[in-house]
C-alpha positions as CSV (number, residue, x, y, z in Angstrom):
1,X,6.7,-23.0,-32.3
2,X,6.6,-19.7,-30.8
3,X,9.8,-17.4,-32.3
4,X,8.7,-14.4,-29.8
5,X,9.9,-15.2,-26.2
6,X,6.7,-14.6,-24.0
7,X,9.3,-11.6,-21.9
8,X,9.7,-9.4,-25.5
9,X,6.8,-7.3,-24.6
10,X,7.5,-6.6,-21.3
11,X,11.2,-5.9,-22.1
12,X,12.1,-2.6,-20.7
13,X,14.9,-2.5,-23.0
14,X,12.6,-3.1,-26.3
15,X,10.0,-0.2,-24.9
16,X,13.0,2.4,-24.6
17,X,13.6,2.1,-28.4
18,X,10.1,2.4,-29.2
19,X,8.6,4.4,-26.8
20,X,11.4,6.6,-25.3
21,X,9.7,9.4,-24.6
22,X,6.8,7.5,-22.4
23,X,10.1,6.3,-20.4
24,X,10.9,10.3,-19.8
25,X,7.5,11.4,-18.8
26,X,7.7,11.6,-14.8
27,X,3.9,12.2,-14.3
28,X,2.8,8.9,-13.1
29,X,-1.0,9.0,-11.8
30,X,-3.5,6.7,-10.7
31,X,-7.1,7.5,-11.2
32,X,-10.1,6.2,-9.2
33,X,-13.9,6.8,-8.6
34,X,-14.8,7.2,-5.0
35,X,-18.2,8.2,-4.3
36,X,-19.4,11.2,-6.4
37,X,-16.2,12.2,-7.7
38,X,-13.3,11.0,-9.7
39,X,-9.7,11.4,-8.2
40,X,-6.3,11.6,-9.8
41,X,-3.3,11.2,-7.9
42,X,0.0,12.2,-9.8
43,X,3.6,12.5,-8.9
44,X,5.4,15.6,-9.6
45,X,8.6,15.1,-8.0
46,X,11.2,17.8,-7.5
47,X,8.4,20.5,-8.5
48,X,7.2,23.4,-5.9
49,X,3.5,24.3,-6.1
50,X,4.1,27.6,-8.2
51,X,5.9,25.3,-10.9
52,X,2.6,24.1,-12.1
53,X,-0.4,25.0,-13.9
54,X,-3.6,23.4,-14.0
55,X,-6.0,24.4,-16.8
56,X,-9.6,23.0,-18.3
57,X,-9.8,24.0,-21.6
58,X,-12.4,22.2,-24.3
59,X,-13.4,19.1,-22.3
60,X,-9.9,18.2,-21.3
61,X,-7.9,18.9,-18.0
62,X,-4.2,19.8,-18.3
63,X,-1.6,19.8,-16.1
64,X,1.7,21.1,-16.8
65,X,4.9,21.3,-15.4
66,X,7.6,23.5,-15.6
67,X,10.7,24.1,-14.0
68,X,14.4,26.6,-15.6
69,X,17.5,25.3,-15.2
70,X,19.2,27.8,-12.9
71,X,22.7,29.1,-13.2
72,X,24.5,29.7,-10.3
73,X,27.7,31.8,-9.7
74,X,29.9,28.7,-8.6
75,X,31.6,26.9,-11.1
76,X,31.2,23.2,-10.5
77,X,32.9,20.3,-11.7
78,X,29.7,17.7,-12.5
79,X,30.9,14.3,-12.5
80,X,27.1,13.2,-13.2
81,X,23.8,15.6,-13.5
82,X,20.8,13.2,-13.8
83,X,18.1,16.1,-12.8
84,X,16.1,18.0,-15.7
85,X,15.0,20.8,-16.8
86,X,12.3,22.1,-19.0
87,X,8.1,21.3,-19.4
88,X,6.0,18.1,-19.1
89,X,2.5,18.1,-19.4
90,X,-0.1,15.5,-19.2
91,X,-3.6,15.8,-20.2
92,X,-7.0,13.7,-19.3
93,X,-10.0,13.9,-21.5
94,X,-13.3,15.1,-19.1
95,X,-16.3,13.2,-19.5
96,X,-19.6,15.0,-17.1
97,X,-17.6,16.8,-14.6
98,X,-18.3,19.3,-12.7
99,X,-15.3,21.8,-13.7
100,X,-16.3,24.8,-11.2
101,X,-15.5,22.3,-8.2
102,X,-12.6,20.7,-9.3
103,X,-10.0,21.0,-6.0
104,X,-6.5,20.6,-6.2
105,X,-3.9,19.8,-3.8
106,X,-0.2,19.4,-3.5
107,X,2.3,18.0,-0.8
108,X,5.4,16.5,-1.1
109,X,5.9,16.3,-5.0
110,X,2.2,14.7,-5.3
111,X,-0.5,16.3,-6.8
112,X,-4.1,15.4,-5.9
113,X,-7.2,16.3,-8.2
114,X,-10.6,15.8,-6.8
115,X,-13.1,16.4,-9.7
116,X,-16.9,16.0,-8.7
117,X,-19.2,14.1,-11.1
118,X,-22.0,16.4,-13.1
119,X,-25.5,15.0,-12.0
120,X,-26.5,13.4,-15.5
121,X,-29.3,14.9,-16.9
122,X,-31.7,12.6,-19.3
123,X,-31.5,14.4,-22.4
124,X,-34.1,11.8,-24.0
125,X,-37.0,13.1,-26.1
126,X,-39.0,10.9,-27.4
127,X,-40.2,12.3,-31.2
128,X,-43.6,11.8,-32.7
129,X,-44.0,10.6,-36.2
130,X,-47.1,12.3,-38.0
């Protein structure tokens, strides 16, 4: 007898009450390998280039977001206002990267990150016992 229905987990209702915030976070990205280099492809939307920051600090690469609600001079009458304001970050843990060549690109409220793979060095050393 199975009390759980087999949809509970996938209920998008259910993960809003645990997980709001994951539900808020508008940084959606898919990462791949291609050749030498990793690539992450995020969505930034309603964001201009000089709204973001890109920074590599202690093995991890952060990118953050940040946009100021602007006042304007006309007084509107909002029926709805669905669009935010404020900072969103997301950050990606670095593994052997190359972080001088790391290129970054955006068009059309998507951000592409082209991070070249380190050539790994073998570190081994093989000790002798006396």
């Amino acid at each position: 007898m199975n009390l759980i229905p087999r949809s509970f987990f996938f209920d998008d209702d259910i993960d809003n009450l645990f997980a709001p915030s994951l539900k808020k976070n508008e940084m959606k990205c898919d990462i791949y390998e291609e050749g030498d280099a990793y690539h992450i492809v995020m969505d930034i939307p309603g964001y201009d280039k000089n709204d973001i920051n890109i920074e590599v600090k202690d093995g991890y690469l952060t990118v953050k977001a940040s946009k100021n609600h602007e006042e304007s001079e006309e007084k509107k009458n909002y029926i709805r206002k669905e669009r935010t304001y404020g900072e969103m970050q997301r950050s990606f843990a670095l593994g052997d990267v190359d972080v001088e060549k790391i290129e970054a690109s955006f068009s059309n409220g998507m951000l592409k990150l082209v991070i070249p793979k380190q050539e790994k060095v073998d570190t081994t050393k093989r000790i002798e016992i006396k």
